[in-house]
N, C-alpha and C positions, 0 to 999 in steps of 0.2 A: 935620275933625280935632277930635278932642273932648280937652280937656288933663286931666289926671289930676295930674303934678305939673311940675316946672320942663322936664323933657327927655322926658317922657313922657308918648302922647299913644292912641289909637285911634283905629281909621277904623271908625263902624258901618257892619255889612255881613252880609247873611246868614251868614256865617262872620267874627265880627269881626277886623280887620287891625289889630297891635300898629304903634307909630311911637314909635322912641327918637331923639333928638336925642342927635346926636355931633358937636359945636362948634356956629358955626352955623350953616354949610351941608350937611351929612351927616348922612343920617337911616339906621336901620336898620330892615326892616320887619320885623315876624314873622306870617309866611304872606302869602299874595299874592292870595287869592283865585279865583275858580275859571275865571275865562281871560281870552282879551286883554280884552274890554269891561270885566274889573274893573282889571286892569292899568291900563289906559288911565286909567280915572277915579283911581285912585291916584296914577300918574303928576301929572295936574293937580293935586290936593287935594296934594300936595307942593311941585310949581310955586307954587302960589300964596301957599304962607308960603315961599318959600324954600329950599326945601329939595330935594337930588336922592340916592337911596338910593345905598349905599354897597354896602349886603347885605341877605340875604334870609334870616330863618333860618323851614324849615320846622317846625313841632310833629310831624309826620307827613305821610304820602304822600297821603291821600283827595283829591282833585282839586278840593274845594273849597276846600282851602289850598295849593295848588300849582298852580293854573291858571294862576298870571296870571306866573309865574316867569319863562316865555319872552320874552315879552312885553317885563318890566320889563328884564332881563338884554341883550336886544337895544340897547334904547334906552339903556339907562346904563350897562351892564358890570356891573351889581351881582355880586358873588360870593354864591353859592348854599352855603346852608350844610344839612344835616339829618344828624339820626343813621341809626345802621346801622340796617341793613335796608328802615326808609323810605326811604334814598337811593336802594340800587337800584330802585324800582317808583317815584320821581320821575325817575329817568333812564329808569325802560323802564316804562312805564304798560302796557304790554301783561298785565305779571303782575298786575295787577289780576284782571282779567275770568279770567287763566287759572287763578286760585288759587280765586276763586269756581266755576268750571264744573270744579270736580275737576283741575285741571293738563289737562284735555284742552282742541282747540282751542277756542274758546268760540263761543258764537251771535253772531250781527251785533247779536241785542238789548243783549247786555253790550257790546259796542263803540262807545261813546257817551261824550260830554264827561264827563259825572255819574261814570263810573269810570275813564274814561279820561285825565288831564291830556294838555296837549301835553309832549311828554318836555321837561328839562331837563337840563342837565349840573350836577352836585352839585361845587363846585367843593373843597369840605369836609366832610369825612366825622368827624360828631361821634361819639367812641368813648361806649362805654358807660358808663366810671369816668372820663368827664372832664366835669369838673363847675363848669368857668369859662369863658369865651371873653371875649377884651380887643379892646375895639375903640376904637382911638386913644385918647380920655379916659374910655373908660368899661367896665366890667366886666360882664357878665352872667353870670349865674347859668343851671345847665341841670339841671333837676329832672323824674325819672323819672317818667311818668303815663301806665303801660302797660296796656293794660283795651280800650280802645276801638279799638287800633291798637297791632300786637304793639308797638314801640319806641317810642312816643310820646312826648314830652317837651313841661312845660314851661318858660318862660323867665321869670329873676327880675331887675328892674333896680328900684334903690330903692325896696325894698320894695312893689313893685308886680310880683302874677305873672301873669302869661298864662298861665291852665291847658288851653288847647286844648277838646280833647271828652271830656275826664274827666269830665265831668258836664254834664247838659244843665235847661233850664228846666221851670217845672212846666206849660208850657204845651206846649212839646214832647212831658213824658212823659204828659200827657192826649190829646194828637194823634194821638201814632203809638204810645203805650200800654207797646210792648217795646223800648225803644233798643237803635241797634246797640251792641255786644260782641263781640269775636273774643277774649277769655277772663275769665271771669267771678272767676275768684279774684284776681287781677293787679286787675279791676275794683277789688271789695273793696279791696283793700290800697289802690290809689290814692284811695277814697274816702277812709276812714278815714287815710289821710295828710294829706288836705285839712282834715279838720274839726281836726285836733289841730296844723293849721299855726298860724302868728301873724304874716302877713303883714299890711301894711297895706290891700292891696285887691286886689280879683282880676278879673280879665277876664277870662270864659269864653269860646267861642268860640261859643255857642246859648246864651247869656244875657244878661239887664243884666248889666254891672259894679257892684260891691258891694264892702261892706267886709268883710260878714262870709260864711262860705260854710255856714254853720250848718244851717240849713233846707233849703239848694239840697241840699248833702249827704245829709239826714237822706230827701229826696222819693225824690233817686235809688238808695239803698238798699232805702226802702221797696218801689219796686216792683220790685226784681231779689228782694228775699225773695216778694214777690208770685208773680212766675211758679215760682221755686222751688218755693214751698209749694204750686202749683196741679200742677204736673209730678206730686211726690210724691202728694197727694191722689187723683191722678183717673188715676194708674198702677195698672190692675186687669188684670193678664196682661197678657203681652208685646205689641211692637208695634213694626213700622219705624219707623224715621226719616219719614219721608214721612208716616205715621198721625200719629205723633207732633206734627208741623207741622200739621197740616191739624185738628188736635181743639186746639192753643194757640191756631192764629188765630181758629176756632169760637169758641172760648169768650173772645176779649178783643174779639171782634166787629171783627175785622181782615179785611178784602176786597181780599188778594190783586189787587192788577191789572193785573200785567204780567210779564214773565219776568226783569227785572231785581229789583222786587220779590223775586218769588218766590227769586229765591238771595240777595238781603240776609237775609231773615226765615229762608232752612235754614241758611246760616252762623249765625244767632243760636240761634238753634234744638239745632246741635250744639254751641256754646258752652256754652249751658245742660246738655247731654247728658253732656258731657265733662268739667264740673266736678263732677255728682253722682257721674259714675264712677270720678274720680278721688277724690271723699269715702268712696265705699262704700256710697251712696246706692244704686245705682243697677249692676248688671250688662247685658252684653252678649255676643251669641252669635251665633256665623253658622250658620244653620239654611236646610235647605230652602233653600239659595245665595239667601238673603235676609240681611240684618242685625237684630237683636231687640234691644229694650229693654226690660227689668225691675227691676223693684223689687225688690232685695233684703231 
């Protein structure tokens, strides 16, 4: 556990895990990690200062902050907290894979830990315009950061925020080049909320912790105008969805290689599709019982 200030603490962890001190044996975690073996080790790293959680508050559904839910929840009773919509797909993970595969049944490929959490029962269902939760001596904060995960939230306790996957490091967006996004304007707005905040420090959930979100901001911008400006440039008569994806990953030198892949990157893909259409960027048309994309 890495301390930040007097009751607030983080577990580094490929999706890092928030730890708020409430007296001083009850801790609150926020996300859990992505199954029992991160569970487990949380569990200890809490044992050993002391501490046994109390609650669980999700930032969102993706299964690498909600894996470890079951787990914790069995062993300690923690109450499970997340907003709407993520709460359904942490209690039925199944809509994961079925929201990616069009609503039909999905492949056995999308059935796997990475999108699938073990379900949880959401003991608390954070509403949209509620924007406190009181836990014994302490208050948090629950701030909107919808972009990455339609309902996303993150959580603010003295001045210290957990911004979940609103924004990722620059070693990440050099990595995998197009982060995910399930809506690219919601993105925006949540960036541009981040740089103009004046929190004391933030803990991302794919970054260091830092004090200022300046640069991290200004990276993750830059490359969502990047794919943008590359969509509009190199749209020369119409083209599927499918062309579409297959000449973005060409050109950022992305190599597809698997079928799980393959529907993270068309979910992004029509992310990107669907804010230009929605700007007026961007037309569509079902033709020849195909789908078309053009440039307006």
């Amino acid at each position: 556990m890495k301390k930040i200030s007097e009751r607030v603490y983080y577990i580094p962890n490929p999706a890092n895990i928030g730890v708020v001190k409430d007296g001083e044996k009850s801790a609150i975690l926020i996300d859990s990690g992505l199954d029992d073996d991160t569970g487990k080790k949380v569990l200890k790293l809490l044992e050993e200062n002391g501490l046994v959680p109390k609650a669980i508050i999700n930032t969102h559904s993706h299964a690498d902050h909600c894996g470890g839910n079951r787990y914790i929840k069995e062993k300690t009773g923690a109450m499970i907290y997340a907003p709407e919509v993520e709460s359904a797909i942490i209690q039925y993970p199944s809509l994961e894979p079925l929201y990616l595969f069009s609503g039909a049944s999905p492949l056995k490929d999308l059935q796997n830990k990475f999108l699938m959490a073990q379900p949880s029962n959401v003991d608390y269902v954070i509403k949209k315009d509620e924007k406190k939760l009181r836990f014994g001596e302490i208050e948090l904060g629950i701030v909107p950061l919808p972009g990455h995960a339609p309902n996303q939230i993150g959580v603010e306790v003295d001045e210290v925020l957990f911004c979940a996957d609103s924004l990722f490091s620059e070693d990440v967006i050099k990595r995998y080049k197009i982060p995910f996004y399930v809506d690219i304007d919601k993105t925006r707005e949540t960036l541009r909320f981040l740089r103009d905040s004046q929190y004391k420090f933030y803990v991302p959930s794919h970054a260091e912790p830092r004090k200022s979100l300046t640069e991290l901001v200004d990276a993750n911008l830059e490359a969502i105008d990047g794919v943008e400006k590359y969509l509009l440039d190199e749209f020369h008569g119409r083209r599927r969805t499918e062309q579409v994806l297959k000449d973005m990953c060409d050109h950022y030198q992305i190599t597809i290689k698997g079928i799980q892949q393959y529907y993270l990157m068309n979910t992004v893909a029509m992310a990107y599709l669907s804010s230009l259409h929605g700007r007026g960027k961007l037309k569509v048309e079902v033709s020849d019982n195909a789908l078309f994309w053009d440039k307006i």
